[in-house]
C-alpha positions in Angstrom: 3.4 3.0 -15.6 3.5 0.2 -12.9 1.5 2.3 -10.3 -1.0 5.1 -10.7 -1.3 7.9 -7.7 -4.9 9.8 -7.2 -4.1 12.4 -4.7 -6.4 14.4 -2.7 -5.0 16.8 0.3 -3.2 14.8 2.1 -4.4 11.5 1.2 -3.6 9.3 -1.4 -4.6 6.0 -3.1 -1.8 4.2 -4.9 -2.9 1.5 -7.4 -0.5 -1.1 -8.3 -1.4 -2.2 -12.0 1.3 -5.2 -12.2 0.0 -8.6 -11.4 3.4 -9.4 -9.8 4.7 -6.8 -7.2 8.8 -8.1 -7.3 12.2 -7.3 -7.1 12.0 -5.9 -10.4 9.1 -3.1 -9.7 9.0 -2.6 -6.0 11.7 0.1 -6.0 9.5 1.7 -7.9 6.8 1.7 -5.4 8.8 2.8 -2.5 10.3 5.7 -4.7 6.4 6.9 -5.0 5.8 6.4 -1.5 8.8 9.1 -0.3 7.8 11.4 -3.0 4.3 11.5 -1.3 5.7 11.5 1.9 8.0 14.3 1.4 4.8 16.1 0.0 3.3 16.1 3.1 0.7 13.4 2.7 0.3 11.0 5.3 -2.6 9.2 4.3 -1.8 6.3 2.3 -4.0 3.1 0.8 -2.4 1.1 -1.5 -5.2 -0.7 -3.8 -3.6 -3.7 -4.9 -6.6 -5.4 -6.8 -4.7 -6.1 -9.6 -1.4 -7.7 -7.7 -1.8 -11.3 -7.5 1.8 -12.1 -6.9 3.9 -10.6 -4.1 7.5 -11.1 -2.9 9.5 -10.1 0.0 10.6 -6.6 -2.1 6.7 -6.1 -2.6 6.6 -6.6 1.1 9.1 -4.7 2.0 7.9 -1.8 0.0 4.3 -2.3 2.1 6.5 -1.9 5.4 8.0 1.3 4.0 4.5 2.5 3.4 3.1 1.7 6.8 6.3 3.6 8.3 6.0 6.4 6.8 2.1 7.2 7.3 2.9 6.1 11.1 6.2 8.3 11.7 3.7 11.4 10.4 0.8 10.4 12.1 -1.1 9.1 9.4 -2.9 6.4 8.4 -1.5 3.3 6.2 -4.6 0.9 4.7 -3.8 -2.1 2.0 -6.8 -2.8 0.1 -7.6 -5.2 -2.5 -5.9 -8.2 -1.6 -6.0 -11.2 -3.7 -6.1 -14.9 -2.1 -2.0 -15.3 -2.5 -1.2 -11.8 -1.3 -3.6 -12.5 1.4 -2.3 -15.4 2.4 1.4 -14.3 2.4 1.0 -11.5 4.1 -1.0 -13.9 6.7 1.9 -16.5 6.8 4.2 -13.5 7.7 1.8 -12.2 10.4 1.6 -8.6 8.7 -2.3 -8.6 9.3 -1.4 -8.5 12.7 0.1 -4.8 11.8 -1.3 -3.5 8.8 -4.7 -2.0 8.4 -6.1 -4.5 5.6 -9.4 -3.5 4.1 -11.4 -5.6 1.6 -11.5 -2.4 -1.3 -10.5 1.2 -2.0 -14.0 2.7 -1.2 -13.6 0.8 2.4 -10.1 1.5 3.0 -10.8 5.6 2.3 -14.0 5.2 5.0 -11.3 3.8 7.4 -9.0 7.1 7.1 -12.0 9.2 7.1 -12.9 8.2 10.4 
């Protein structure tokens, strides 16, 4: 499996264990991230340690995340970045919108708050 979900109420931490988040597994991430939302949680950090390769689908599938959490009043928080993801998501201003937090353990304390 491309992603792995640990779930707890209504939070949830969604690893991506591909080192390329593409066209050709980002579908696959936004399905995930409807499932949880139609579940009722609205807490959502994606850990994406292992990713160190993202498109515009990876991106895209980010935005849905971040959407989602904020149309239920929830919080959205990427953690993990590598230096390429980083830097993309830079070049496309995103950190100017998305809750970016160096790891999972800090990303969970931001939600807590």
């Amino acid at each position: 499996m491309d992603f792995t979900v640990n779930q707890e109420n209504k939070t949830a931490v969604v690893k991506t264990n591909v080192e390329r988040l593409n066209v050709s597994n980002a579908s696959e991430l936004k399905a995930e991230l409807v499932l949880l939302n139609k579940s009722n949680v609205n807490n959502i950090v994606i850990d994406m340690s292992k990713t160190k390769y993202c498109d515009s689908s990876g991106l895209s599938a980010i935005l849905v995340a971040n959407r989602l959490c904020k149309d239920t009043n929830g919080q959205f928080v990427l953690a993990g970045l590598m230096p390429n993801v980083q830097k993309l998501i830079e070049i496309a201003q995103l950190d100017k919108v998305l809750t970016i937090a160096a790891s999972e353990k800090e990303a969970l304390a931001i939600i807590e708050k």
